[in-house]
C-alpha positions in Angstrom: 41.7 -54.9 -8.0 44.3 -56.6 -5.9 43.5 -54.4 -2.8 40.4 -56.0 -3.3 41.7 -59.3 -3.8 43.3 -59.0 -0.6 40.5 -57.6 1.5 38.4 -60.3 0.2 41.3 -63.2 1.4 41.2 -61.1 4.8 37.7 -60.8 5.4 36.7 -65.0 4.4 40.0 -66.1 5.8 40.2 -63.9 9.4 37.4 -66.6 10.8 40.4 -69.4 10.6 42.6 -67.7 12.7 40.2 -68.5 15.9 39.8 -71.8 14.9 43.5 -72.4 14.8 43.6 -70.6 18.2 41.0 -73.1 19.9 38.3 -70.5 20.3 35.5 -72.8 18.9 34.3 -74.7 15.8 33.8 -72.4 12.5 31.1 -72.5 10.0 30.7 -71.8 6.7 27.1 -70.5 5.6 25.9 -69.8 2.4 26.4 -66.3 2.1 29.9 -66.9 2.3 30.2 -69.9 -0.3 29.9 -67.7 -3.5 33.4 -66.2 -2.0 35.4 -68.9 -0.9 34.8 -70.8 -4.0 36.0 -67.7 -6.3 38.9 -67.5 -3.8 39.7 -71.5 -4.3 39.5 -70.8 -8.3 41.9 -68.0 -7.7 44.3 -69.3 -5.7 44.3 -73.3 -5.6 47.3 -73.2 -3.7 46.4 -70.4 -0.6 47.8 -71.7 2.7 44.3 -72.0 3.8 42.8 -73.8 0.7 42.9 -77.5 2.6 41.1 -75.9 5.4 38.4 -73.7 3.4 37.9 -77.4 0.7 37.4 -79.1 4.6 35.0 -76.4 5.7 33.4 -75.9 2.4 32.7 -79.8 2.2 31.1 -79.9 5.7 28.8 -77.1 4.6 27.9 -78.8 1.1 27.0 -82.0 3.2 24.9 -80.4 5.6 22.9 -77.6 3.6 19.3 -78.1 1.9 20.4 -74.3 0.1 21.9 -77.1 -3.2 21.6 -79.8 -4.9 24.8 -81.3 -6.7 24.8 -84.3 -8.8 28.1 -85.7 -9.7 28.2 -88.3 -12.9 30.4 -91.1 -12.3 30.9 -91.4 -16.4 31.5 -87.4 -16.9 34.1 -87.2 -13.7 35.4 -90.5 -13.4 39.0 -89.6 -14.7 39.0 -86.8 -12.3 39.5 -88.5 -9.1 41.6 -91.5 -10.9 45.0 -92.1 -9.7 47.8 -90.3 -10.7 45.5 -87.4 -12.1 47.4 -84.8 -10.9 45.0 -82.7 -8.3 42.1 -84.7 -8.9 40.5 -84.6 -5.3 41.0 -80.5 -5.6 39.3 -80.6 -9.4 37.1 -83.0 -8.3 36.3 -80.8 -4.9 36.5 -77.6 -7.0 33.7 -78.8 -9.4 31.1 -79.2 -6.8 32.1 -76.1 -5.2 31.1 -74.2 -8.4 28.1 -75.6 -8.7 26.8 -75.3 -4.8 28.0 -71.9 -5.3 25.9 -71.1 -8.8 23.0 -72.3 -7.0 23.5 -70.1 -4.0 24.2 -67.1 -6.8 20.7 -68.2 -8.8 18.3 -70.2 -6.2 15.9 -70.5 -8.3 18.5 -73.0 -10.9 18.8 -74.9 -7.8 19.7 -78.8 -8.5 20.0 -77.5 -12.4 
């Protein structure tokens, strides 16, 4: 299980390196959001988790494949101040559910 876990990190993460390396802008497309957002959950703290959230969050703005719904009342202690990681919970919740739709399109916006 962990060589898989670390052919997964290789295989979603190997993308960054040519970013880093100026050799144009990198995308994230659905196929590939099921994966990163298991990878976030695993590892929170992954040297490329700021970049994959950043990347993640461009797709979720740009995609018609979801539909998330955030309720102010449910989350609003989430993002509060001094909630320790609330932007990544916060970040991590709509991840989940972009990437449950993508799983099962037809609970899309459920």
């Amino acid at each position: 299980m962990r060589f898989f876990s670390q052919t997964l990190t290789l295989t979603l993460l190997l993308p960054l390196g040519a970013v880093a390396q100026g050799q144009g802008s990198l995308k994230v497309d659905s196929s590939q959001v099921v994966g990163l957002t298991a990878l976030l959950e695993a590892q929170p703290r992954h040297p490329e988790a700021t970049s994959i959230r950043a990347l993640l969050l461009e797709w979720e703005d740009s995609t018609r494949d979801v539909v998330d719904y955030v309720c102010p009342d449910v989350l609003a202690p989430v993002p509060a101040t001094g909630t320790p990681n609330g932007p990544e919970l916060l970040a991590q919740f709509i991840f989940g559910s972009a990437a449950f739709q993508v799983a099962n399109p037809s609970q899309k916006g459920a």
